[in-house]
VOTORTI-525244 format. One record per atom (N, C-alpha, C): atom name; residue in three letters; z, y, x. Coordinates in nm, 4 decimals, always signed. Layout:
N
<site: CA | code: ala | pz: Z | py: Y | px: X>
...
This chain:
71
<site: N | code: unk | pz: +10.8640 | py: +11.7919 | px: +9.8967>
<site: CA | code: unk | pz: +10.9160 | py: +11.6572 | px: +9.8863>
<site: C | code: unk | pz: +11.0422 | py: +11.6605 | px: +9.7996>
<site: N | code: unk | pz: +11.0746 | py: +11.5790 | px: +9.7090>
<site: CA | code: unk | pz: +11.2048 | py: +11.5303 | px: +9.6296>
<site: C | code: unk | pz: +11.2551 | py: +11.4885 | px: +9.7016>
<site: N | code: unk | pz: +11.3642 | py: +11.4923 | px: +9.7120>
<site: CA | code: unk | pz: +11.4807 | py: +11.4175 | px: +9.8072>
<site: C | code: unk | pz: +11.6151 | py: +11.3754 | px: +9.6920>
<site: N | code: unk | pz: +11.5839 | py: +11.2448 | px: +9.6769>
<site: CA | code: unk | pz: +11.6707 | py: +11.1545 | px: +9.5693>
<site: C | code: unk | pz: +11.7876 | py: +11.0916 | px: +9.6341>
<site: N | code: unk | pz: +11.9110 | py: +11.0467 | px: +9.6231>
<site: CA | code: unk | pz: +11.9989 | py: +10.9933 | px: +9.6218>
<site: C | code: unk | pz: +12.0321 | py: +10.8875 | px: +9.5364>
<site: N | code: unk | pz: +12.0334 | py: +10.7538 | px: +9.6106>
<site: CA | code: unk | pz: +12.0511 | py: +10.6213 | px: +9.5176>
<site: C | code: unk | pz: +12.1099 | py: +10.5030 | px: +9.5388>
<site: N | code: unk | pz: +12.1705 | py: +10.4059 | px: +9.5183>
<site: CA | code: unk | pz: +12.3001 | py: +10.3089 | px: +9.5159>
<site: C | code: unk | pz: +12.1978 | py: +10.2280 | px: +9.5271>
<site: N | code: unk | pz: +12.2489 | py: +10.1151 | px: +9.5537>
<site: CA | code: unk | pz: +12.2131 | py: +9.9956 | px: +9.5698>
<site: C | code: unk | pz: +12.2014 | py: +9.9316 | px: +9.4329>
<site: N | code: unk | pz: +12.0815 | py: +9.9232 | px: +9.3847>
<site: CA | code: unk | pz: +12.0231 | py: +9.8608 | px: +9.2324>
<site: C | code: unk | pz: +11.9644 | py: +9.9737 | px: +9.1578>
<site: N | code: unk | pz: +12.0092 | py: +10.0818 | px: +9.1799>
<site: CA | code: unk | pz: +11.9677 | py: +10.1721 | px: +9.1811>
<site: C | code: unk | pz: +11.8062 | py: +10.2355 | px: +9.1848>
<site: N | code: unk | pz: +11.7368 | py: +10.2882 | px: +9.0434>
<site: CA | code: unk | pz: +11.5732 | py: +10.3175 | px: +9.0844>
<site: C | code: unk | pz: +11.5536 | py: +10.4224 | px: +9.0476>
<site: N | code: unk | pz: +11.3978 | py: +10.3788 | px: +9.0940>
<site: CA | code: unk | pz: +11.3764 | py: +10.5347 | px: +9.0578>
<site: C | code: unk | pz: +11.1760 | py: +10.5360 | px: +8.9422>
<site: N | code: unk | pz: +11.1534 | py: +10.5708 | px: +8.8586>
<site: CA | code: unk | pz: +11.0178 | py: +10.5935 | px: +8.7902>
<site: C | code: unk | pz: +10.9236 | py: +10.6665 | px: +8.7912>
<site: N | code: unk | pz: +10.8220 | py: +10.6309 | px: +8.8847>
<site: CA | code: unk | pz: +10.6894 | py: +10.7517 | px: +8.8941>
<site: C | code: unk | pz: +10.5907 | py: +10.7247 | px: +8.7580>
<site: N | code: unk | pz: +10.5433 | py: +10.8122 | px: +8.7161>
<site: CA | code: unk | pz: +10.4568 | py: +10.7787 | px: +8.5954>
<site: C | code: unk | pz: +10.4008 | py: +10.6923 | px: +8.4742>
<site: N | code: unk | pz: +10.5617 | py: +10.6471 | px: +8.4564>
<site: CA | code: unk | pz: +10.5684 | py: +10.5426 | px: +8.3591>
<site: C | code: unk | pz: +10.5504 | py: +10.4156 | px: +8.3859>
<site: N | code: unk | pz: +10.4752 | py: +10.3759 | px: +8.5142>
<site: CA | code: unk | pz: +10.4455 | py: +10.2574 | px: +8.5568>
<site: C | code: unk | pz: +10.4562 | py: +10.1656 | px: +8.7083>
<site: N | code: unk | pz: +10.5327 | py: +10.2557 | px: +8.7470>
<site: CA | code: unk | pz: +10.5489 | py: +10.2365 | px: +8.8862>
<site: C | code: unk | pz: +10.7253 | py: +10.2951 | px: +8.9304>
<site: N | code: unk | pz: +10.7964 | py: +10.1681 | px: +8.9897>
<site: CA | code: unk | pz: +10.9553 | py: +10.1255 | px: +8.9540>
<site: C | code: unk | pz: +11.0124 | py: +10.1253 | px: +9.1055>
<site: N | code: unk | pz: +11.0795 | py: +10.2356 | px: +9.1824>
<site: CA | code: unk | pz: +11.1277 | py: +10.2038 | px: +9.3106>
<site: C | code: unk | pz: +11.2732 | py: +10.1410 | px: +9.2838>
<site: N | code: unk | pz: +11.2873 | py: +10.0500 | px: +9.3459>
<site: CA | code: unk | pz: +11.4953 | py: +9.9999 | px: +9.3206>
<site: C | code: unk | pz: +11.5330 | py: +9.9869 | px: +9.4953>
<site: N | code: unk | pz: +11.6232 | py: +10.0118 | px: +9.4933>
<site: CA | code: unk | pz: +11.7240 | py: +9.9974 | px: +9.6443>
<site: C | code: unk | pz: +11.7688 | py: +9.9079 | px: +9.6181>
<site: N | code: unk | pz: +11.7099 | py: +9.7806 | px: +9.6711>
<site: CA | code: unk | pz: +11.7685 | py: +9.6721 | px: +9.6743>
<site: C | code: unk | pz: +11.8920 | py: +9.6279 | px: +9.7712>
<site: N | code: unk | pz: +11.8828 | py: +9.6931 | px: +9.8881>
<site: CA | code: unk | pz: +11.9984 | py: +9.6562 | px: +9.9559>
<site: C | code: unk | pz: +12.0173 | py: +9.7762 | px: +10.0845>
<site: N | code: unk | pz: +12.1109 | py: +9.8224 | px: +10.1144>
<site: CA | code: unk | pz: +12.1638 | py: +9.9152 | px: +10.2398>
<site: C | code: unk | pz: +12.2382 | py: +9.8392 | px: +10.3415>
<site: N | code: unk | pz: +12.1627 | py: +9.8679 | px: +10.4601>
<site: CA | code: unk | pz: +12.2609 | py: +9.7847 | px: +10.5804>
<site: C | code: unk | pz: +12.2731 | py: +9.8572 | px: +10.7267>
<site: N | code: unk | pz: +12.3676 | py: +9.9577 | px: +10.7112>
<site: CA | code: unk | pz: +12.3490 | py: +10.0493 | px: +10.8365>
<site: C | code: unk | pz: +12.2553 | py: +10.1406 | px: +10.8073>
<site: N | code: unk | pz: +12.1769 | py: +10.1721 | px: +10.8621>
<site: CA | code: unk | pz: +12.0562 | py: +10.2586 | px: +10.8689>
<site: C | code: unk | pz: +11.9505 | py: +10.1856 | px: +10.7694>
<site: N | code: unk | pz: +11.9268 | py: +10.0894 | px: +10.8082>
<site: CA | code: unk | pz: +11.8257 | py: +10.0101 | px: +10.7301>
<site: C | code: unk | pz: +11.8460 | py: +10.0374 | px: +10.5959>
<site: N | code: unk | pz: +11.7409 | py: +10.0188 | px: +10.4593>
<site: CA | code: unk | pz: +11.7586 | py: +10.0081 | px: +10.3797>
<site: C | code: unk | pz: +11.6128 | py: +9.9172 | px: +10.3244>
<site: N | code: unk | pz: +11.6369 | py: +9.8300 | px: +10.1751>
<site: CA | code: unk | pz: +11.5502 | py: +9.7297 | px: +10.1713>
<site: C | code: unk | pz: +11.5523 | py: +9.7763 | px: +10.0180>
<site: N | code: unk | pz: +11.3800 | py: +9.8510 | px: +10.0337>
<site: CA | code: unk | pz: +11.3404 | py: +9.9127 | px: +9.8669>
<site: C | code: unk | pz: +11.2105 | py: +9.8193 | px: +9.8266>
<site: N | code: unk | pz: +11.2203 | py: +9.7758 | px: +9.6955>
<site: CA | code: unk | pz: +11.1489 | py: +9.6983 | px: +9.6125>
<site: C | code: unk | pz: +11.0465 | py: +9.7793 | px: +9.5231>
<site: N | code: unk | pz: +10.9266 | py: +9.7702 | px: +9.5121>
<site: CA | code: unk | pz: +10.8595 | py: +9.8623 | px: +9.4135>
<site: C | code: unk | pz: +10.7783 | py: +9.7893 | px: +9.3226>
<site: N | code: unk | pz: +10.7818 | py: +9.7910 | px: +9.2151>
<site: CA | code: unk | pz: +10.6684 | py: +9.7690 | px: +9.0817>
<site: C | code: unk | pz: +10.5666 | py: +9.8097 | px: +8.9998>
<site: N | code: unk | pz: +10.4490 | py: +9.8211 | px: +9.1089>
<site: CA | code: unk | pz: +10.4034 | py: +9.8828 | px: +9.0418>
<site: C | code: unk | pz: +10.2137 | py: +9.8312 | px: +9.0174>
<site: N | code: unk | pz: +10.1456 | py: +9.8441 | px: +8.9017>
<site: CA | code: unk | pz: +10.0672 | py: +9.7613 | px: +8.8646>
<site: C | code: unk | pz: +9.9550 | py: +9.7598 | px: +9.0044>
<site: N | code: unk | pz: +9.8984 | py: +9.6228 | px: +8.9847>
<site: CA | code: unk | pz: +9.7626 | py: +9.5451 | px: +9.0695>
<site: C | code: unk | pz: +9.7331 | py: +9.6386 | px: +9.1226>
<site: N | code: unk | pz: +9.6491 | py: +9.7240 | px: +8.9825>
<site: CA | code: unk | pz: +9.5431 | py: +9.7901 | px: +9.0657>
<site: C | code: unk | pz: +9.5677 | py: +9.9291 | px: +9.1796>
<site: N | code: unk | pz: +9.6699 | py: +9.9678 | px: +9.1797>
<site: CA | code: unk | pz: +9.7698 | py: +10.0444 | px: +9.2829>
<site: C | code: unk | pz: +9.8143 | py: +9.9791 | px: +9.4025>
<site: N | code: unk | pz: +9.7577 | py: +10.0251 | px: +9.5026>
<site: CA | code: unk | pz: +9.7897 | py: +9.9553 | px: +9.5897>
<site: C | code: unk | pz: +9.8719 | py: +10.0593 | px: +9.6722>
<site: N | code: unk | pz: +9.9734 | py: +9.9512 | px: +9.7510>
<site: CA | code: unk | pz: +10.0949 | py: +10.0058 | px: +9.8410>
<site: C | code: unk | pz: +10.0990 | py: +9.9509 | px: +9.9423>
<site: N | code: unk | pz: +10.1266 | py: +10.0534 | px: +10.0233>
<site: CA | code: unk | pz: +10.1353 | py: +10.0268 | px: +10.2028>
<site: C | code: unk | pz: +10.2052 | py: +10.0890 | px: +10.2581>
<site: N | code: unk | pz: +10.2944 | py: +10.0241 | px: +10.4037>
<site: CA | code: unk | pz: +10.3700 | py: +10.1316 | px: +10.4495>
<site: C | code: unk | pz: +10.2970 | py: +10.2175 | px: +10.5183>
<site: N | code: unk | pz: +10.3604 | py: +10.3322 | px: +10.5770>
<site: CA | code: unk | pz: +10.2807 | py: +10.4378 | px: +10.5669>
<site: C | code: unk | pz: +10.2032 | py: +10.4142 | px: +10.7208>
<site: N | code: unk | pz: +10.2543 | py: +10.3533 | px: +10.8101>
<site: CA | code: unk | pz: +10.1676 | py: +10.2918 | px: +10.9504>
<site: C | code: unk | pz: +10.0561 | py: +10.2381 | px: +10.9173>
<site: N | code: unk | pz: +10.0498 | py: +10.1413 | px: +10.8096>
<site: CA | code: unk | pz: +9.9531 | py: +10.0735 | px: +10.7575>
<site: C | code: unk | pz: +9.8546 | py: +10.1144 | px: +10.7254>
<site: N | code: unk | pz: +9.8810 | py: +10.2176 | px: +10.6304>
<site: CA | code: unk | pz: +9.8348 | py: +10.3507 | px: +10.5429>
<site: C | code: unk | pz: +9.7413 | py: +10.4268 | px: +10.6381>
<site: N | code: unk | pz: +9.8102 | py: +10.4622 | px: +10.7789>
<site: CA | code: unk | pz: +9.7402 | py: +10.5532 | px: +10.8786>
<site: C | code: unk | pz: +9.6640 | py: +10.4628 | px: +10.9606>
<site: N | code: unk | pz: +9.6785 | py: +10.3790 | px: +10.9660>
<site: CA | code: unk | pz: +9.5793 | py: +10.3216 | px: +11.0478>
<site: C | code: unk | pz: +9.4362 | py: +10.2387 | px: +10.9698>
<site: N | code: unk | pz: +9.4452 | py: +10.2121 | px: +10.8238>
<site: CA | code: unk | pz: +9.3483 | py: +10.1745 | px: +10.7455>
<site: C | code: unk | pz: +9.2659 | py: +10.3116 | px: +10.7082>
<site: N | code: unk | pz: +9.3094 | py: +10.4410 | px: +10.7079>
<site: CA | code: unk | pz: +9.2545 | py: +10.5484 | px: +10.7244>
<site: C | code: unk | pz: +9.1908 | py: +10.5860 | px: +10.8359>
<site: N | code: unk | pz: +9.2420 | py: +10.5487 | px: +10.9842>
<site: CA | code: unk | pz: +9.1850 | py: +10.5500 | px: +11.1332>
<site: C | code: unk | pz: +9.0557 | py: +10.4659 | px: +11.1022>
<site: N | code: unk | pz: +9.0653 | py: +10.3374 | px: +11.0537>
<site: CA | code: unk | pz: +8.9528 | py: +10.2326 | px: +11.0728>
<site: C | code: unk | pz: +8.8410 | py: +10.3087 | px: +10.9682>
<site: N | code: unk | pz: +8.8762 | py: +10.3600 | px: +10.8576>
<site: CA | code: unk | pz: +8.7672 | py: +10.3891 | px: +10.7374>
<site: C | code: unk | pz: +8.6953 | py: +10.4883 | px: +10.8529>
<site: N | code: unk | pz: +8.7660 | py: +10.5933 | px: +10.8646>
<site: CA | code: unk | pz: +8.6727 | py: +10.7359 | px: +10.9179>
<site: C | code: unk | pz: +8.5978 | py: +10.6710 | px: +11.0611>
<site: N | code: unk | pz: +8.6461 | py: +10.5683 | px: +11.1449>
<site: CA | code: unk | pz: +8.5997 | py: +10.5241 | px: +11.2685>
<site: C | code: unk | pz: +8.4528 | py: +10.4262 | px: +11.2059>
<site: N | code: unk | pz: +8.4583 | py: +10.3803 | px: +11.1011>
<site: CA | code: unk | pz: +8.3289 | py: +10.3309 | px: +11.0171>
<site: C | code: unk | pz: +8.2288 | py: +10.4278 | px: +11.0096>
<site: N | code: unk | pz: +8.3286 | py: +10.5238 | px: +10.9238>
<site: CA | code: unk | pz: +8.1854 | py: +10.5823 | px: +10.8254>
<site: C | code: unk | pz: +8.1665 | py: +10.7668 | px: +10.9673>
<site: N | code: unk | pz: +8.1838 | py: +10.7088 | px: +11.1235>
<site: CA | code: unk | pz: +8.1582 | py: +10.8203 | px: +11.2237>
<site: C | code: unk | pz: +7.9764 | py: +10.8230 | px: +11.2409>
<site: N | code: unk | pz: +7.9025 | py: +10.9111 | px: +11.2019>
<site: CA | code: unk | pz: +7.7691 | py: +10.8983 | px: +11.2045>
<site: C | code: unk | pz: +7.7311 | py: +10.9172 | px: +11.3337>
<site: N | code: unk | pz: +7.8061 | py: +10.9411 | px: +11.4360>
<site: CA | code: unk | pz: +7.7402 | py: +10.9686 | px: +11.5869>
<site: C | code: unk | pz: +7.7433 | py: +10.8267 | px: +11.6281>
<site: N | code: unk | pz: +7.7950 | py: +10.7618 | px: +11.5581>
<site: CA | code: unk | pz: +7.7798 | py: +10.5616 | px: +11.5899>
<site: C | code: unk | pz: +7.6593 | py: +10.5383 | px: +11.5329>
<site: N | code: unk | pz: +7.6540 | py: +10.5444 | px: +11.4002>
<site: CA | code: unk | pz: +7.5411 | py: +10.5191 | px: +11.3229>
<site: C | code: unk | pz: +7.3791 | py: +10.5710 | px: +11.4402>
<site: N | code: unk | pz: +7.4249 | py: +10.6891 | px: +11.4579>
<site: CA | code: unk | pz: +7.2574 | py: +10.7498 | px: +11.5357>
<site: C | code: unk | pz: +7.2457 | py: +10.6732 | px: +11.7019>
<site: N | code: unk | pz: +7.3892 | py: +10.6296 | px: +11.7400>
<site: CA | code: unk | pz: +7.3785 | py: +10.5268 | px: +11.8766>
<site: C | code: unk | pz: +7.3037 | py: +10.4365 | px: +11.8544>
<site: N | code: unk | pz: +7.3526 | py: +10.3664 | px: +11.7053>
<site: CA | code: unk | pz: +7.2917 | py: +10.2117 | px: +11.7099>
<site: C | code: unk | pz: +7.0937 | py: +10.2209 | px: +11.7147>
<site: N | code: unk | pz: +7.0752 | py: +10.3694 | px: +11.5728>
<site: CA | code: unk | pz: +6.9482 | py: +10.4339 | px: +11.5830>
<site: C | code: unk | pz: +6.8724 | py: +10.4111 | px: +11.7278>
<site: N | code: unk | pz: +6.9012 | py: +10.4648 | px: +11.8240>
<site: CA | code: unk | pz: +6.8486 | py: +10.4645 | px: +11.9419>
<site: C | code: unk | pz: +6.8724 | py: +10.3694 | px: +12.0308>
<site: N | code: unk | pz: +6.8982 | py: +10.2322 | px: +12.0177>
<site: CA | code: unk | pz: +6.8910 | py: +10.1121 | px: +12.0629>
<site: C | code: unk | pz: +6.7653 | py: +10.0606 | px: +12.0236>
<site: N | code: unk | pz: +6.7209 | py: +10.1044 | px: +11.8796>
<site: CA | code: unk | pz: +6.6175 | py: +10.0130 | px: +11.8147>
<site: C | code: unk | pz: +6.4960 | py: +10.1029 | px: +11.8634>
């Protein structure tokens, strides 16, 4: 992991196209802004883990062979 240090207005540039800024520090809190194109999508990382929980809880084939043996 990078571990960056940054001010308030302050950014930072991943791969030419994607823009983190520290928009504001308040105590502990801090409020970061990112830019980065459509088709990239961003999530916090709870979000992130739990849209990953739901995909693999989809595509679990011991569901798939339950529903099998209903029919």
């Amino acid at each position: 992991m990078l571990a960056l240090s940054r001010k308030k207005n302050e950014a930072i540039v991943i791969n030419n196209d994607i823009e983190i800024t520290i928009l504001d520090v308040k105590g502990e809190q801090v409020k970061v802004g990112i830019s980065a194109p459509r088709e990239i999508p961003v999530y916090r990382k709870e979000v992130y883990v739990q849209i990953q929980k739901a995909n693999e809880e989809a595509a679990d084939v011991s569901g798939i062979e339950a529903l099998k043996n209903l029919f």
